[in-house]
C-alpha positions in Angstrom: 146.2 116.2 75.0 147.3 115.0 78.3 146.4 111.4 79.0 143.6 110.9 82.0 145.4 110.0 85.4 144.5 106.3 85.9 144.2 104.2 89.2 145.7 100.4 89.4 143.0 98.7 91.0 145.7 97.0 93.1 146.6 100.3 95.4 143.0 100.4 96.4 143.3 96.5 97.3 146.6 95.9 98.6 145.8 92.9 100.8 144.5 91.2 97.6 147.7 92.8 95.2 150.1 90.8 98.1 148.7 87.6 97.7 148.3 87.2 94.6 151.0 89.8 93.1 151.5 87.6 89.7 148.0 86.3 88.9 146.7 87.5 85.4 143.4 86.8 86.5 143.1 89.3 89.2 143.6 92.2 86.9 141.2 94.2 86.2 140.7 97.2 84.1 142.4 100.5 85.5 139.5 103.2 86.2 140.2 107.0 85.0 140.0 109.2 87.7 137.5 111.8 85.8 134.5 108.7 86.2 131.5 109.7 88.1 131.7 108.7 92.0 127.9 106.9 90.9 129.4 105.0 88.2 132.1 103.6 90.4 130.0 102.9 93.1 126.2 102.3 93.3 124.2 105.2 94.9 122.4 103.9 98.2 118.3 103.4 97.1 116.2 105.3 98.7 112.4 105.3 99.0 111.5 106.4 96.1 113.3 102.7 94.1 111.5 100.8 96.3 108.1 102.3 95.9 109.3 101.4 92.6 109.3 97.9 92.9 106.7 97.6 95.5 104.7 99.2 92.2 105.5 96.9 89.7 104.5 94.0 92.2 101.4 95.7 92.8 100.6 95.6 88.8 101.8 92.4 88.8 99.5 90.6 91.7 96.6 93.2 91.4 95.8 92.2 87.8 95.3 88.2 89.1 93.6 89.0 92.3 90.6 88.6 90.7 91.1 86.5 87.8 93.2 82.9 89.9 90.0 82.3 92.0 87.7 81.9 89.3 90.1 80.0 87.1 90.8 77.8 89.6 86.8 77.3 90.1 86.6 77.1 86.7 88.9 74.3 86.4 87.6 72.6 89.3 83.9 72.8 89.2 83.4 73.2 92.9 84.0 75.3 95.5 84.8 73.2 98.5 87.7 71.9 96.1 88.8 74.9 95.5 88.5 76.1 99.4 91.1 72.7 99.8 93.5 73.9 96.9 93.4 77.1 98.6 94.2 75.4 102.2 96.8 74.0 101.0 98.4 76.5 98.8 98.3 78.6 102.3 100.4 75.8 104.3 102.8 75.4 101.1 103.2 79.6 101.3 104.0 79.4 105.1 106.5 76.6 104.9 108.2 78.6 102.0 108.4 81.8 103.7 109.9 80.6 107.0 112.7 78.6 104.3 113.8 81.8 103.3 116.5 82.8 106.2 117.4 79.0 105.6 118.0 78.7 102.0 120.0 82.5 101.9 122.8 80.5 104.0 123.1 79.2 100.8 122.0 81.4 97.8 122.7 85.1 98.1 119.5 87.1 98.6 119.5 88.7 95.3 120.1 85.4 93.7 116.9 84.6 95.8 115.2 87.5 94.9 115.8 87.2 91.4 114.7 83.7 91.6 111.6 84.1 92.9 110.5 87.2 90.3 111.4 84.5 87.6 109.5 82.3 89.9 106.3 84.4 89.4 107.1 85.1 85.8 107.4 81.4 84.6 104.0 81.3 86.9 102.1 84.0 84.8 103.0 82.1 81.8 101.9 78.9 82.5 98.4 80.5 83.6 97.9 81.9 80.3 99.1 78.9 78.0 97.9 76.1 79.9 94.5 76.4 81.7 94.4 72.9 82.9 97.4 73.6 85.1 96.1 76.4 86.7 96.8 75.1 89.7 100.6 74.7 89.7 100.4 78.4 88.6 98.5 79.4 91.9 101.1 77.6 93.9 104.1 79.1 92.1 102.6 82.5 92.1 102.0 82.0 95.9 105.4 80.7 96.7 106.8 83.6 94.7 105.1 86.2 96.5 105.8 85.6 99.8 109.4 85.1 98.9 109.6 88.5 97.5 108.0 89.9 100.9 110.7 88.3 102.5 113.4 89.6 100.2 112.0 93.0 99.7 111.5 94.1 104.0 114.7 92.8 104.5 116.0 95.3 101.8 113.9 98.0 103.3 115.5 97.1 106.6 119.4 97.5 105.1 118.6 100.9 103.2 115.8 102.8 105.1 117.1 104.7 107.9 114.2 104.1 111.0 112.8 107.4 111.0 112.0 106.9 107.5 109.7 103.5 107.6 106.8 105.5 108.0 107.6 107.7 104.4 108.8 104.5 103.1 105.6 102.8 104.0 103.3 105.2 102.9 105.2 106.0 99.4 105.0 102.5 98.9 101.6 102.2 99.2 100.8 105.7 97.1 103.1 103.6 94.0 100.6 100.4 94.2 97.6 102.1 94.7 97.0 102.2 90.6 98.0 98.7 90.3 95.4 97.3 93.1 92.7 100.0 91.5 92.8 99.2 88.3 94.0 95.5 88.7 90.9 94.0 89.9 88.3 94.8 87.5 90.8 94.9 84.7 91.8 91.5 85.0 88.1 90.1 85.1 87.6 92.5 81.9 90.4 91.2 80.3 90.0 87.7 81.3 86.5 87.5 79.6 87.8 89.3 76.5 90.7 86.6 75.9 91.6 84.3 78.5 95.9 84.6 78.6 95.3 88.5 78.6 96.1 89.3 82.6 98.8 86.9 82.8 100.6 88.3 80.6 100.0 91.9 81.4 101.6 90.4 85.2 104.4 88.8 83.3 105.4 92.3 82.3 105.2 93.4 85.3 107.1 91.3 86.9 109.8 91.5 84.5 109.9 95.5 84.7 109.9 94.6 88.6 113.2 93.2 87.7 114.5 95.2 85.8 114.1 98.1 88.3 115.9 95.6 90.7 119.1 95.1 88.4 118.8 98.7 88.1 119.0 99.6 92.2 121.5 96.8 92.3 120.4 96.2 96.0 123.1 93.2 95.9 122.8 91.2 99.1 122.1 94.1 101.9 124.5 95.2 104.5 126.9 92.4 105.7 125.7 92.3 109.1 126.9 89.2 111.5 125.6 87.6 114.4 128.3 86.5 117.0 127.1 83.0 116.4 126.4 80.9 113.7 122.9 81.2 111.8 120.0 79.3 112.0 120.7 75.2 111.5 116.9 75.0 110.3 113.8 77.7 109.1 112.0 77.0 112.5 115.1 77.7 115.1 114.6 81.4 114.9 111.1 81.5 116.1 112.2 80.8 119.6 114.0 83.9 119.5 110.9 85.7 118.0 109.0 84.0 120.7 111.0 85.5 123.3 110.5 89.4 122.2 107.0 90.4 123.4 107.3 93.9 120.8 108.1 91.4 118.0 105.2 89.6 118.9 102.7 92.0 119.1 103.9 93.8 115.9 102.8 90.4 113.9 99.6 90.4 115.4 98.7 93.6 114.5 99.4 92.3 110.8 97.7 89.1 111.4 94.7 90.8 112.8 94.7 93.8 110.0 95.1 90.7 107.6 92.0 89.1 109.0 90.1 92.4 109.0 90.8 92.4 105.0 90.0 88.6 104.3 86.3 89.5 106.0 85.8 92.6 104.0 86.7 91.0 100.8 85.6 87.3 100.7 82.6 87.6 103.3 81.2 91.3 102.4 80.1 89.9 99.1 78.3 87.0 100.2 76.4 88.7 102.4 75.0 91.2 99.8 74.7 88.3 97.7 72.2 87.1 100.4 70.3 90.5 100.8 69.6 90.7 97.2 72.2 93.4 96.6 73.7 92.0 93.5 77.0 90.1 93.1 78.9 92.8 91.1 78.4 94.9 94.7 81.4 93.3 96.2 84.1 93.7 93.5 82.8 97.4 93.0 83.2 98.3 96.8 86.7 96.5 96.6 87.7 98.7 93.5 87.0 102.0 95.7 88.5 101.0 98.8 91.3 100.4 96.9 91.5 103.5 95.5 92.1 105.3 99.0 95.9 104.2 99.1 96.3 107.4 96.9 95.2 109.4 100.2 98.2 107.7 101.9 100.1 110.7 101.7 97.5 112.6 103.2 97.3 110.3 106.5 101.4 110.6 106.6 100.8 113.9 107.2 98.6 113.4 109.9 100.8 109.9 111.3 104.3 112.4 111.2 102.7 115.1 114.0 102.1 111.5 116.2 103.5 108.9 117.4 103.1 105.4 116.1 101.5 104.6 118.8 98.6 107.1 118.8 98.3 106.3 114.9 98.0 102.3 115.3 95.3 102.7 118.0 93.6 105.1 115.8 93.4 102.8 112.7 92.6 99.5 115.0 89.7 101.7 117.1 87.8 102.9 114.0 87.6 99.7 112.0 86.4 98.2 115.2 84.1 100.2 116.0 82.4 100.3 112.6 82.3 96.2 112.4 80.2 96.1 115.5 77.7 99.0 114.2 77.8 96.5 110.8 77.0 93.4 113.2 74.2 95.9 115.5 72.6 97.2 112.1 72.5 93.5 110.1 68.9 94.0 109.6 69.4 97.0 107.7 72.2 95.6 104.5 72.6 98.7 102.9 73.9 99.9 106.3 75.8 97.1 106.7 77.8 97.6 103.3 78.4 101.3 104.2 79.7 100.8 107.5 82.2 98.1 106.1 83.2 99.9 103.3 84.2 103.1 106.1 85.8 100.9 107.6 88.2 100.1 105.0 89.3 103.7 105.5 90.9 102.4 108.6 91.8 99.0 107.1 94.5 101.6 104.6 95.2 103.2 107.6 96.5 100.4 109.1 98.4 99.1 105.8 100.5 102.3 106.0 101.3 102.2 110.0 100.3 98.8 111.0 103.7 97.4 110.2 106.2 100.0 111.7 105.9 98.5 115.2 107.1 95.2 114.0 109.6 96.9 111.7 110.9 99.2 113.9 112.0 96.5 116.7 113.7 94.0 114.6 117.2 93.4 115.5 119.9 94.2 112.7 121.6 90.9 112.9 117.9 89.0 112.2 116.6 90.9 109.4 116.3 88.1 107.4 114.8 85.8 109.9 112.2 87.9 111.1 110.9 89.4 107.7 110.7 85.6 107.0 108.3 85.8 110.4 106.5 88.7 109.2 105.5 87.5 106.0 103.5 84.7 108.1 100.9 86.6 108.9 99.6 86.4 104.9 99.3 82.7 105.5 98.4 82.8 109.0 95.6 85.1 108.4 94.6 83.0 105.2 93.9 79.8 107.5 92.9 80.8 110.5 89.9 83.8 109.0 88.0 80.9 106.8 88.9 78.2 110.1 86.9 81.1 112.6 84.2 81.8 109.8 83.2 78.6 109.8 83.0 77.8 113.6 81.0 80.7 113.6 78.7 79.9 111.1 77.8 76.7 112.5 76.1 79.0 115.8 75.3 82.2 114.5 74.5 83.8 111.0 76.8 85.6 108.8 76.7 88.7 110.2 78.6 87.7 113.0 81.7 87.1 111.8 81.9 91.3 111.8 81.4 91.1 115.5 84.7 88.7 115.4 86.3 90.8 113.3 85.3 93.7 115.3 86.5 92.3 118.6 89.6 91.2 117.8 90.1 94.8 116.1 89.3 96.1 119.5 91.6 93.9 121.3 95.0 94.5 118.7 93.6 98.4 120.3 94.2 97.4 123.3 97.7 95.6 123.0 98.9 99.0 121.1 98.3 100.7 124.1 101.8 98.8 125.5 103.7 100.4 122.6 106.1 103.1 123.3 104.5 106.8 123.6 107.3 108.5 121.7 107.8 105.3 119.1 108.3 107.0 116.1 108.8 110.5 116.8 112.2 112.3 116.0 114.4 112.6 118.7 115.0 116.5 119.5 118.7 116.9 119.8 118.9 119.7 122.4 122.6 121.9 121.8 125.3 121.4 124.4 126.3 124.9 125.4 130.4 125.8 125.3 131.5 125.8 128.7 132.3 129.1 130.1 136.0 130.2 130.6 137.3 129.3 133.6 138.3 133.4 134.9 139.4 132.1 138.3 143.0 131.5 137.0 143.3 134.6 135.3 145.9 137.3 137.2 143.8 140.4 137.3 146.5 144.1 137.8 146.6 145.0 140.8 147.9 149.0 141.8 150.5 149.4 144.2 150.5 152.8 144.6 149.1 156.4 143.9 145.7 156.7 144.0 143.1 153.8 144.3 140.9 155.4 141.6 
């Protein structure tokens, strides 16, 4: 048999072969040729991996949605105590996320990445063998979370080509709809049946989250440079976020979307609670709404004949509108709970397209940075929904926070009237025609005698 052709690694890498032409250490095993092209190199991921992870995450946070806000209550015995840990938690999550771009000067982001799914697993596992510390594990799971966000939309932005952020947003979303339908009730199910049962179901998901990270290899993105020098600390950045207006608006879409979510799932129940609707109304309603992200691919459909534009004004226009007929009908409560629970429709909606204005105008050299910025509006929305609730409340009754919510759905509307008609749509490549031959140089025959016919 005639032995396989091999390669010396060191005529693909002269440069490195010349400086260090001697050093054992440098040699590294020679490759046949016959290997695979995708065993020598790693394929590029695509949307389908990370729908994938965004998946596993979904499992992973969906299962202890419902189950850290009564073990923390449970722990604590009171409420306003746990609205502080809560408070806090939310400021400790901000800080964290803006650190990000910071600390990847010095960690790698899949080190970071990596770190912070450990991050959330060691979390999940102090939650189910020690109850009194329940707290820590909020904090860590928080922390965790947004660090992943970070990590995982600055991936998106190295792999996913810009036309394809609205199909990788709405995959992603199709992938963790199980995990935020099921996740929910089962974790209170579980929860009551033995106590360390969700945590540990969100410890294996995390660590399959993982794995299907090793197994994209995603490595640190694209090696993209600024011409200057990063970021000395995780707030320098934001002046440069400050000073584009489509960045801007792009996060308060999510911040606004965000709030619209916080009022439909923390302040919906209370006010059936009050009407006399029962309190296992709330947690049902949240079960079905979150059962529409498996129409996402239905609204891509719809979102791919349209521009973003059209498509965010659509989503921000019907939730709005169906707040203020839940504020207009607040005498009537069953009313009330189906107008809300339409309006979740648009609430998905917005999950899918919401994002692609801020996505679409980051900057490749400040992916990192600004995913960091993005992944505010969790936190942001976190403090400043209870912070308006409560101004509110001290005037007005309950049902008018749905009027706020309403009204600041109606004026994200109006700011996504400034986006870009055509943001989003395909650009038609029209076909350069050949030019024509040039006949004016040509010598035509010419008769010189006889007849001219």
């Amino acid at each position: 048999m005639r032995p396989a052709e091999v390669v010396d690694w060191r005529d693909e890498a002269p440069t490195a072969a010349r400086h260090f032409p001697h050093s054992s250490e440098w040699i590294i095993p020679m490759l046949p040729r016959h290997i695979p092209e995708w065993l020598r190199h790693a394929p590029a991921p695509g949307v389908k991996g990370f729908a994938v992870l965004a998946g596993c995450e979904a499992a992973a946070r969906g299962s202890l949605v419902s189950v850290l806000p009564l073990a923390v209550f449970q722990h604590l015995g009171d409420a306003s105590r746990v609205s502080g840990v809560y408070f806090a938690v939310g400021v400790l999550s901000l800080l964290a996320g803006l650190s990000v771009p910071w600390l990847n000067r010095f960690i790698p982001r899949k080190w970071l990445y990596s770190g912070a799914a450990m991050l959330f697993l060691s979390g999940a596992l102090l939650g189910a063998v020690a109850p009194s510390l329940i707290v820590v594990t909020l904090a860590m799971i928080t922390v965790a979370t947004v660090a992943l966000f970070v990590c995982f939309n600055a991936y998106v932005l190295d792999y996913i080509q810009r036309v394809e952020l609205g199909r990788c947003e709405t995959l992603r979303m199709f992938y963790s709809a199980a995990g935020w339908t099921l996740g929910p009730v089962a974790g209170v199910y579980l929860m009551g049946w033995w106590r360390p049962a969700p945590f540990l179901i969100s410890a294996m998901a995390v660590a399959g989250m993982l794995a299907t990270f090793l197994y994209l290899r995603l490595g640190n993105g694209k090696l993209i440079q600024r011409a200057r020098g990063p970021a000395t600390n995780p707030l320098a950045f934001l002046g440069r976020f400050a000073a584009q207006p489509r960045l801007v608006a792009g996060w308060l879409f999510a911040v606004i979307r965000s709030c619209g979510w916080w009022v439909y799932v923390v302040y919906l129940p209370i006010f059936a609670v009050n009407a006399g609707l029962g309190q296992e109304l709330g947690g049902t309603i949240l079960s079905v709404s979150n059962a529409l992200l498996f129409t996402t691919p239905v609204m891509l459909r719809w979102m791919q004949t349209r521009s973003v534009r059209v498509s965010v004004r659509t989503g921000f226009m019907g939730a709005a509108l169906l707040a203020l007929g839940a504020w207009a009908l607040a005498g009537w409560p069953v009313a009330v709970v189906g107008l809300l629970a339409a309006g979740s429709f648009f609430l998905v909606w917005l999950d899918v397209c919401g994002g692609l204005p801020f996505l679409m105008a980051v900057r490749p050299s400040e992916r990192t940075e600004m995913s960091a910025v993005y992944s505010s509006f969790r936190d942001v929305s976190g403090i400043l929904t209870p912070g308006a609730a409560w101004l509110v409340l001290l005037v007005a009754p309950l049902s008018a926070i749905f009027a706020l919510s309403g009204l600041s759905l109606l004026a994200a509307w109006t700011v996504a009237g400034k986006l870009h008609p055509r943001l989003g749509l395909r650009r038609i490549r029209v076909p350069v025609p050949e030019p024509a031959p040039d006949y004016g140089t040509l010598a035509l025959p010419v008769k010189t005698g006889g007849d001219p016919a």
